[in-house]
C-alpha positions, 0 to 999 in steps of 0.5 A: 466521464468514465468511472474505471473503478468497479466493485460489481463482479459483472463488469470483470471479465475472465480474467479478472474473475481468475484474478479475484479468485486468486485473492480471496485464497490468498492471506490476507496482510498481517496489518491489512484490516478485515472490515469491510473486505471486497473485490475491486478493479480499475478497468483502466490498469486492469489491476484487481485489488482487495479493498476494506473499509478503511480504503486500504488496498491489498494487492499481489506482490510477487506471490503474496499479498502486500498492502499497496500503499498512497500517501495522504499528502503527495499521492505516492503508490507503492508497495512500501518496497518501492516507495523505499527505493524510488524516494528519498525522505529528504526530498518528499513532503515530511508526512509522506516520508513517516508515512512510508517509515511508519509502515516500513517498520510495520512491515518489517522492512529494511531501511536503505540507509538514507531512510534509516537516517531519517527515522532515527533523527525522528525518534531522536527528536521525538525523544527529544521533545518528550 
């Protein structure tokens, strides 16, 4: 089997390095940790990514750096953007759906109606319940 993932600065290419380059003169996310920060790409994507201890990935997003987000229950990958446009909370395991809530509101992101439903039933439970 192949490993496709690499941190070794040997394996990138031109292209590659030119994409690392650009990463380390980026700003890092305000919610991205800085322990552990490093250089990383999947050779199968081509994709080069900021990786920290915490197994968060930095990625570019347009022209600035965004947390590329993967959900601990299904495996959703998205910016949080998408993950807000290509799923709906009703329809995805309940804690992908606070997941992606808990980190749109991190990120300040706007809520398609749907999710915003979703995370205000949340709150009101969680009031609820307190």
């Amino acid at each position: 089997m192949t490993n496709y993932y690499s941190e070794n600065l040997a394996d990138f290419g031109y292209r590659e390095r030119q994409l690392a380059g650009d990463l380390l003169k980026a700003r890092l996310p305000d919610n991205f940790s800085h322990h552990g920060v490093r250089v990383a790409m999947n050779a199968s994507s081509g994709y080069v990514f900021l990786v920290n201890d915490d197994y968060q990935v930095a990625m570019f997003n347009g022209d600035q750096l965004a947390i590329h987000h993967t959900t601990s229950y299904s495996g959703l990958e998205g910016f949080i953007d998408e993950l807000l446009a290509d799923y709906n909370p009703n329809e995805i395991n309940s804690d992908d759906a606070d997941y992606i809530v808990e980190n749109a509101e991190i990120e300040g992101a706007e809520l398609p109606s749907a999710w915003y439903a979703y995370a205000l039933f949340k709150k009101q439970k969680e009031a609820i319940c307190a």
